[in-house]
C-alpha positions, 0 to 999 in steps of 0.5 A: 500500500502506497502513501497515497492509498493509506492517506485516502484509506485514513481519511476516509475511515475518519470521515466514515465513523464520524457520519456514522456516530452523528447519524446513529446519534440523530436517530437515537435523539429522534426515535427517544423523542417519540418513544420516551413517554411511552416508557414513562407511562409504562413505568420503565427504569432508566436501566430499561431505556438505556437498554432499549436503546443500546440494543436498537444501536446496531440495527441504526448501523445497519441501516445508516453504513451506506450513507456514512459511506457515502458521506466520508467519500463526498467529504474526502473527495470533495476536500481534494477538490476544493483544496486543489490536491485533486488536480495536482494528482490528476497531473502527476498521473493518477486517474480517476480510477486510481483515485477509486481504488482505495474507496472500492477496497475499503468499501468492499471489506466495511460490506464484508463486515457488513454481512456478519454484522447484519446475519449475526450480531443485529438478530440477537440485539432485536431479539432483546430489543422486540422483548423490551417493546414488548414488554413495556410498549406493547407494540407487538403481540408476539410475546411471551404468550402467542395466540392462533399458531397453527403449523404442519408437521410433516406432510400428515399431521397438523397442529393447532393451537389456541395460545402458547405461553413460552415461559410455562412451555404450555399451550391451551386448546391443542387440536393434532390432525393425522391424515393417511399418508396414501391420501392426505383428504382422510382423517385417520386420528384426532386429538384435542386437548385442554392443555399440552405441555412440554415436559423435561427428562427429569420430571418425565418418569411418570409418563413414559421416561423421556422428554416430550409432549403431553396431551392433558385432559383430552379425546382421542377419536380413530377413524376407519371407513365410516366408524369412530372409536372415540376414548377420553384420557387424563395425560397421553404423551405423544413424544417430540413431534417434530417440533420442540418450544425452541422450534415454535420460538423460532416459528414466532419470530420475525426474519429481523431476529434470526441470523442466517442459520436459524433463518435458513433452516426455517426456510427449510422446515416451512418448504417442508412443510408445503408453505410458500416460503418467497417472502423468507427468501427475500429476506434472507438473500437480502441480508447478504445483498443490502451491505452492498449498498455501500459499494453502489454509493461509493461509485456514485459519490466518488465521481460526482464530488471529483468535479468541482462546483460552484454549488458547494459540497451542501448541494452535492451531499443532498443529491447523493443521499437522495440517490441513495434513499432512491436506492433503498426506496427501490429495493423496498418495492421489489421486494414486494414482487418477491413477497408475492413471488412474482419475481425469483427471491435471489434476483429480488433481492439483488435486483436494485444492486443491479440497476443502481451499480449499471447506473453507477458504472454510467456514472463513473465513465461520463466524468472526466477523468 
C-alpha cells in the first residue's frame, strides 16, 4: 500500500465513523423523542431505556453504513477538490480510477463486515430489543404468550393451537390432525386437548421416561371407513413431534431476529412443510445483498464530488443521499414482487444492486477523468 492509498484509506475511515456516530446519534435523539413517554407511562427504569436503546444501536448501523459511506467519500473527495490536491494528482498521473481504488477496497471489506454484522450480531440485539417493546410498549403481540399458531408437521399431521405461553412451555386448546399418508383428504386420528405441555427428562418418569409432549385432559377419536372409536384420557404423551418450544420460538419470530442459520433452516422446515416460503427468501438473500449498498454509493459519490462546483459540497451531499434513499426506496418495492413471488427471491433481492451499480458504472465513465 502506497502513501497515497493509506492517506485516502485514513481519511476516509475518519470521515466514515464520524457520519456514522452523528447519524446513529440523530436517530437515537429522534426515535427517544417519540418513544420516551411511552416508557414513562409504562413505568420503565432508566436501566430499561438505556437498554432499549443500546440494543436498537446496531440495527441504526445497519441501516445508516451506506450513507456514512457515502458521506466520508463526498467529504474526502470533495476536500481534494476544493483544496486543489485533486488536480495536482490528476497531473502527476493518477486517474480517476486510481483515485477509486482505495474507496472500492475499503468499501468492499466495511460490506464484508457488513454481512456478519447484519446475519449475526443485529438478530440477537432485536431479539432483546422486540422483548423490551414488548414488554413495556406493547407494540407487538408476539410475546411471551402467542395466540392462533397453527403449523404442519410433516406432510400428515397438523397442529393447532389456541395460545402458547413460552415461559410455562404450555399451550391451551391443542387440536393434532393425522391424515393417511396414501391420501392426505382422510382423517385417520384426532386429538384435542385442554392443555399440552412440554415436559423435561427429569420430571418425565411418570409418563413414559423421556422428554416430550403431553396431551392433558383430552379425546382421542380413530377413524376407519365410516366408524369412530372415540376414548377420553387424563395425560397421553405423544413424544417430540417434530417440533420442540425452541422450534415454535423460532416459528414466532420475525426474519429481523434470526441470523442466517436459524433463518435458513426455517426456510427449510416451512418448504417442508408445503408453505410458500418467497417472502423468507427475500429476506434472507437480502441480508447478504443490502451491505452492498455501500459499494453502489461509493461509485456514485466518488465521481460526482471529483468535479468541482460552484454549488458547494451542501448541494452535492443532498443529491447523493437522495440517490441513495432512491436506492433503498427501490429495493423496498421489489421486494414486494418477491413477497408475492412474482419475481425469483435471489434476483429480488439483488435486483436494485443491479440497476443502481449499471447506473453507477454510467456514472463513473461520463466524468472526466
Amino acid at each position: 500500500m502506497t502513501i497515497f492509498d493509506r492517506y485516502i484509506v485514513r481519511q476516509f475511515l475518519i470521515s466514515f465513523l464520524f457520519g456514522l456516530m452523528t447519524f446513529v446519534l440523530i436517530f437515537v435523539v429522534i426515535d427517544m423523542m417519540e418513544k420516551l413517554d411511552d416508557f414513562i407511562d409504562a413505568n420503565a427504569p432508566l436501566q430499561t431505556i438505556l437498554q432499549y436503546y443500546l440494543t436498537f444501536t446496531p440495527e441504526i448501523i445497519k441501516l445508516m453504513t451506506p450513507v456514512a459511506m457515502l458521506l466520508g467519500s463526498l467529504f474526502v473527495v470533495g476536500r481534494l477538490s476544493n483544496q486543489n490536491e485533486l488536480a495536482a494528482m490528476k497531473s502527476s498521473g493518477v486517474s480517476l480510477y486510481r483515485l477509486l481504488v482505495p474507496f472500492i477496497v475499503v468499501s468492499f471489506v466495511v460490506s464484508g463486515f457488513s454481512i456478519y454484522f447484519s446475519g449475526w450480531i443485529v438478530p440477537y440485539a432485536n431479539q432483546k430489543k422486540f422483548a423490551i417493546e414488548r414488554a413495556h410498549l406493547n407494540r407487538s403481540q408476539a410475546g411471551f404468550t402467542r395466540y392462533d399458531i397453527f403449523f404442519q408437521e410433516g406432510r400428515t399431521r397438523l397442529i393447532s393451537m389456541n395460545y402458547y405461553d413460552s415461559h410455562a412451555k404450555l399451550s391451551n386448546r391443542v387440536s393434532i390432525q393425522e391424515f393417511a399418508d396414501s391420501n392426505l383428504t382422510v382423517l385417520q386420528r384426532r386429538y384435542d386437548a385442554w392443555q399440552m405441555e412440554w415436559m423435561a427428562r427429569v420430571s418425565m418418569h411418570r409418563d413414559g421416561g423421556e422428554e416430550g409432549w403431553v396431551l392433558v385432559r383430552g379425546t382421542a377419536r380413530e377413524f376407519s371407513g365410516q366408524e369412530q372409536r372415540i376414548r377420553t384420557f387424563e395425560r397421553l404423551p405423544i413424544g417430540k413431534l417434530s417440533v420442540t418450544p425452541d422450534d415454535i420460538e423460532k416459528k414466532q419470530r420475525k426474519p429481523d431476529e434470526m441470523d442466517y442459520p436459524e433463518l435458513k433452516q426455517f426456510i427449510e422446515n416451512q418448504r417442508a412443510a408445503g408453505q410458500d416460503v418467497s417472502r423468507w427468501m427475500v429476506d434472507f438473500h437480502s441480508k447478504i445483498a443490502f451491505p452492498f449498498a455501500s459499494v453502489i454509493v461509493v461509485l456514485f459519490g466518488v465521481p460526482f464530488a471529483s468535479v468541482k462546483r460552484r454549488s458547494g459540497v451542501a448541494l452535492e451531499f443532498g443529491i447523493c443521499v437522495a440517490v441513495t434513499f432512491i436506492y433503498l426506496a427501490f429495493m423496498k418495492t421489489s421486494n414486494v414482487f418477491g413477497y408475492n413471488g412474482d419475481l425469483n427471491p435471489l434476483f429480488t433481492a439483488w435486483l436494485a444492486n443491479i440497476i443502481f451499480l449499471v447506473l453507477g458504472i454510467i456514472n463513473l465513465l461520463r466524468i472526466q477523468k
